[in-house]
C-alpha positions in Angstrom: 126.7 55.6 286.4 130.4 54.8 286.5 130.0 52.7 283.7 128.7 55.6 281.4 131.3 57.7 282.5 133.9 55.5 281.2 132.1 54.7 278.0 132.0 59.0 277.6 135.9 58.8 278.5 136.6 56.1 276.1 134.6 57.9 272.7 136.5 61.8 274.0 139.9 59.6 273.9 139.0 58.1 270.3 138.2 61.4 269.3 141.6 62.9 270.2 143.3 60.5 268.5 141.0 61.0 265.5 141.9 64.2 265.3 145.3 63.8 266.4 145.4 61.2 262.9 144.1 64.0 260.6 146.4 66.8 262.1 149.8 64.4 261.2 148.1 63.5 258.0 147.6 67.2 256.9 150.7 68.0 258.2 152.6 65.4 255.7 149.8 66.8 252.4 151.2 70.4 253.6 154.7 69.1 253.6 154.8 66.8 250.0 152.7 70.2 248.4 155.6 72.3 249.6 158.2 70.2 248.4 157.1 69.3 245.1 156.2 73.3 245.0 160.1 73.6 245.4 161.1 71.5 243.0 159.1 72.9 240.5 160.8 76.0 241.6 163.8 74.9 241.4 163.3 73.4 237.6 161.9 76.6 236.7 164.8 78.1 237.5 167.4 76.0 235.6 165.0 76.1 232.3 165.6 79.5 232.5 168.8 79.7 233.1 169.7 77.4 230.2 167.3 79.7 228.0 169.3 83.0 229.0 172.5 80.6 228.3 171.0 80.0 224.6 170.2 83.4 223.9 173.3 84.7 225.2 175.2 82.8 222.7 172.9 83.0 220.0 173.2 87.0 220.4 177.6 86.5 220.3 177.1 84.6 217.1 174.9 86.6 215.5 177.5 89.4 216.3 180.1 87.2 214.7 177.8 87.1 211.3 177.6 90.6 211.1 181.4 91.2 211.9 181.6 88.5 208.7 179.8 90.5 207.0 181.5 93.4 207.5 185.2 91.9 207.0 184.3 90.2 204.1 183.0 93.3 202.2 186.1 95.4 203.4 188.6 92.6 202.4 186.5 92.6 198.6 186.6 96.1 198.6 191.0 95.8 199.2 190.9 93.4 196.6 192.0 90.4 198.9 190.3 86.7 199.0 187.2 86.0 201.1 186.5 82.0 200.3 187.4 81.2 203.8 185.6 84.0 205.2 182.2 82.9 202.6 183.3 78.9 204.2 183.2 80.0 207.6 179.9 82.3 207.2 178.4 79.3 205.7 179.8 76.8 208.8 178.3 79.9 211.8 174.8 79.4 210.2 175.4 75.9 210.7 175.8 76.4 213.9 173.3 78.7 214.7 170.7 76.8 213.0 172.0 73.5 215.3 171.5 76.1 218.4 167.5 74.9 218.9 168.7 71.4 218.8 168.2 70.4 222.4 169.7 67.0 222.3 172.8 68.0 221.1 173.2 71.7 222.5 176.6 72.1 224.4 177.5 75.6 226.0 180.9 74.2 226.2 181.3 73.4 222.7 179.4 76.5 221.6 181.6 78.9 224.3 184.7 77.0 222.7 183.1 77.4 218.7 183.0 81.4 219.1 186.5 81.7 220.8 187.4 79.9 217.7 185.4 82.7 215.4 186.7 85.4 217.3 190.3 84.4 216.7 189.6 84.3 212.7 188.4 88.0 213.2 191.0 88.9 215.0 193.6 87.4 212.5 191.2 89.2 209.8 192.0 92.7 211.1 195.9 92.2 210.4 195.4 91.6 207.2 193.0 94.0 206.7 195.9 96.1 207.7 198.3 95.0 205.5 196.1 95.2 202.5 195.4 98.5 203.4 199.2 99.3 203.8 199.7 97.8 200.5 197.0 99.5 198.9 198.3 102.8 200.7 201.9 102.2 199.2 200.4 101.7 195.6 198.2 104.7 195.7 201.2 107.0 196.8 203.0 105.8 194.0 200.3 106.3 191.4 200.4 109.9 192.8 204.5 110.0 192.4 203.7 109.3 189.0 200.7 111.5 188.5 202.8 114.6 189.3 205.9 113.9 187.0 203.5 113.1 184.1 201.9 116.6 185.0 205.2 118.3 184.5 206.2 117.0 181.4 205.9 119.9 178.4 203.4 119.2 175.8 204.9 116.4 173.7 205.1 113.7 176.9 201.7 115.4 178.0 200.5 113.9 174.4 202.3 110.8 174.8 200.8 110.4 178.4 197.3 110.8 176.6 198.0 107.9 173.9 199.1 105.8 177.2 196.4 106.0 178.6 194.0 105.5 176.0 196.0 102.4 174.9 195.5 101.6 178.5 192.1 102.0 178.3 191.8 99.9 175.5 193.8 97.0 176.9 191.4 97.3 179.9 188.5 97.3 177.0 189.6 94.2 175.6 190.4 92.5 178.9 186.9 92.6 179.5 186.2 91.7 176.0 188.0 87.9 176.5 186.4 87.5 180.2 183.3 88.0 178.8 184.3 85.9 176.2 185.8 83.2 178.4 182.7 82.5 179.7 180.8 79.0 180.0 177.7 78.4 178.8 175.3 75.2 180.0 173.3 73.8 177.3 170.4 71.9 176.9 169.1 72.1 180.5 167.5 69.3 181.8 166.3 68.3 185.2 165.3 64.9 185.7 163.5 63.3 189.1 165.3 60.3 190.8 162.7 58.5 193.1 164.2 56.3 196.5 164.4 53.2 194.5 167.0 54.6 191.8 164.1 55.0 189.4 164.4 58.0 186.8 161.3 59.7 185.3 162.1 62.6 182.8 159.8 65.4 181.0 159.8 68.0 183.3 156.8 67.2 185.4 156.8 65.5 188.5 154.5 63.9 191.7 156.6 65.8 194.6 156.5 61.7 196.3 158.4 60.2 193.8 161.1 62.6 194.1 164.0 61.8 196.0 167.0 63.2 194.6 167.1 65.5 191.3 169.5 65.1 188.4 170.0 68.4 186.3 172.1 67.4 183.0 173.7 70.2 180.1 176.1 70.3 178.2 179.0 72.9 178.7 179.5 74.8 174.6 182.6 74.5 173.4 184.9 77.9 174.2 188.4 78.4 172.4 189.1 81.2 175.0 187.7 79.9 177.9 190.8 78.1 179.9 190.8 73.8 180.1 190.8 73.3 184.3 189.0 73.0 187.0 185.4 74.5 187.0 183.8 74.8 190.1 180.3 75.0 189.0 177.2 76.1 191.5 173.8 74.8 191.4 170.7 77.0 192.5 166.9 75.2 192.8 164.4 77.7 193.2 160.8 76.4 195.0 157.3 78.4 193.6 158.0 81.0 195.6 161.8 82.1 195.1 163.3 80.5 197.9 166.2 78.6 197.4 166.4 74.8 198.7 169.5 74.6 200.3 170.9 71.8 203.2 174.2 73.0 204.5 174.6 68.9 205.7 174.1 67.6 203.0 176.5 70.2 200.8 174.6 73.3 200.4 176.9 76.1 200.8 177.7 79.9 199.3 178.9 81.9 196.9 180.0 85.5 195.5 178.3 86.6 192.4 178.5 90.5 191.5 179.8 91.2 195.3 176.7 89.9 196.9 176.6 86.3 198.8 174.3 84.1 197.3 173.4 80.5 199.0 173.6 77.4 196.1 171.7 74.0 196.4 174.5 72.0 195.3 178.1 72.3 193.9 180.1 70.4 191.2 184.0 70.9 190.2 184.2 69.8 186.5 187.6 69.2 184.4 186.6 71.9 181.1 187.8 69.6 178.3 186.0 72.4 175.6 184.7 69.0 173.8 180.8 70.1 174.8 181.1 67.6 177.5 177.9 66.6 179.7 177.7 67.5 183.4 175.3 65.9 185.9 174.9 67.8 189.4 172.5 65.9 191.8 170.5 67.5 194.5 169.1 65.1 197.5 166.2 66.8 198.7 167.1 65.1 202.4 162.7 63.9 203.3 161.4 67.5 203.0 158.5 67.8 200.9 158.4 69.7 197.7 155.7 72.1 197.1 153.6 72.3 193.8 154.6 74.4 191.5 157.3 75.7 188.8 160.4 75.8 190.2 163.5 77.9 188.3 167.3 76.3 187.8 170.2 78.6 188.0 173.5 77.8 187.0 176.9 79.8 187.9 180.6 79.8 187.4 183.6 81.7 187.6 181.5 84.6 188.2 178.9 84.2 185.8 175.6 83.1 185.3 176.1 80.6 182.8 172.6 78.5 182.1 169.0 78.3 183.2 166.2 76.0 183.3 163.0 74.9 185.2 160.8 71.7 186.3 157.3 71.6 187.5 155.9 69.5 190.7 152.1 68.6 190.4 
């Protein structure tokens, strides 16, 4: 009888303990499940605190293009320069394009980038200012002028009108020789360079054995046109209008009839007026090139000054 009694005490004691065992080992799942719980918390947090960061600073710079925007159309309109201005648009999209890069995103660099945009703006608005003065000063001098011309008796009124017409004329034939003056590309051609150097002509290409593209013309021969530097701006149009452009790789823009338009690659070329040939390579940097008829634009000194096309099969 004893002996049963102990054997009943012995399996109540290994019991507790059992369940003492699974109690501590519940206790430690509970605590591991709460902790990793946290850290995901935690994570969660930061991810979204970075992405808040990201936006925050895409929104300033996006604020930044549109002040560019805005300067560069009023400084036009005052009749100052805007290349630094069209540079430094060109540089923020850069920028805001290198924004979704991950590996190399910096709120530092990006905090100290619009600081640095900010500051041009700011400098902008002074001479905004003065241009304005300037233009202000002319203006109420035209008027001066305009009033004594108004007074004079008929004879100076009719010399005032023969002024103005020869004026007029002056402005006429100004125009006249710009037009004139400007270049013309020749014999467009747009050849396909593949990775090993090789060149295929004709006009038709397999988008895989193009790696870079050479378009070649000739700039005409022009008596008027002035013998420097020509700084001339290469556009490649894909199938469906849009232009191939890498701003690494020496895309940039450029001002044709006040709007801004984005080229593929640039050239400067010393105008000899001998018809000279011009070669302006594009690199199409590994993206693929769709099929279809793509269009060549070619621009200088405010003009457009050629045209061509190439198909990829």
């Amino acid at each position: 009888m004893d002996y049963n009694q102990e054997q009943k005490q012995d399996r109540k004691t290994l019991l507790w303990a059992a369940l003492a065992v699974l109690l501590l080992l519940n206790l430690v799942l509970v605590y591991f499940i709460y902790h990793e719980k946290q850290e995901n918390l935690a994570k969660d947090e930061i991810i979204t605190a970075k992405t808040e960061e990201v936006l925050s600073i895409k929104t300033k710079l996006d604020s930044i293009s549109t002040e560019l925007d805005i300067k560069i159309a009023e400084i036009q309109k005052l009749g100052g320069s805007v290349d630094s201005l069209v540079a430094l648009k060109a540089q923020l999209e850069k920028d805001k394009k290198e924004l979704r890069n991950a590996n190399t995103y910096s709120a530092a660099n990006y905090n100290q980038k619009i600081k640095n945009y900010e500051l041009v703006l700011s400098e902008k608005d002074g001479e905004i200012a003065r241009l304005r003065q300037e233009l202000g000063i002319a203006t109420s001098k035209n008027e001066e002028l305009s009033q004594k011309v108004t007074g004079l008796e008929s004879e100076k009124q009719l010399l005032a009108d023969s002024v103005t017409t020869y004026s007029v004329q002056n402005r006429e034939l100004a125009e006249k020789v710009t037009l004139a003056s400007a270049l013309r590309a020749e014999s467009v051609n747009v050849n396909a360079v593949s990775s090993k150097g090789k060149e295929r002509e004709g006009g038709k290409y397999r988008a895989k054995r193009i790696d870079k593209l050479r378009v070649n013309f000739k700039l005409g021969e022009n008596a008027v046109a002035k013998q420097n530097e020509k700084d001339i701006y290469l556009r490649i149009l894909d199938p469906d209008g849009a232009v191939l452009s890498d701003m690494a790789t020496g895309s940039g823009s450029f001002v044709y009839n006040g709007k801004e338009l984005i080229y593929s690659s640039k050239q400067t070329v010393s105008f000899t007026n001998t018809g000279q040939s011009v070669d302006i390579f594009y690199g199409r940097g590994g993206i693929p090139m769709k099929d279809g008829k793509y269009s060549i634009e070619l621009y200088a000194e405010g003009f457009k000054i050629g045209e061509g096309d190439f198909t990829v099969k």
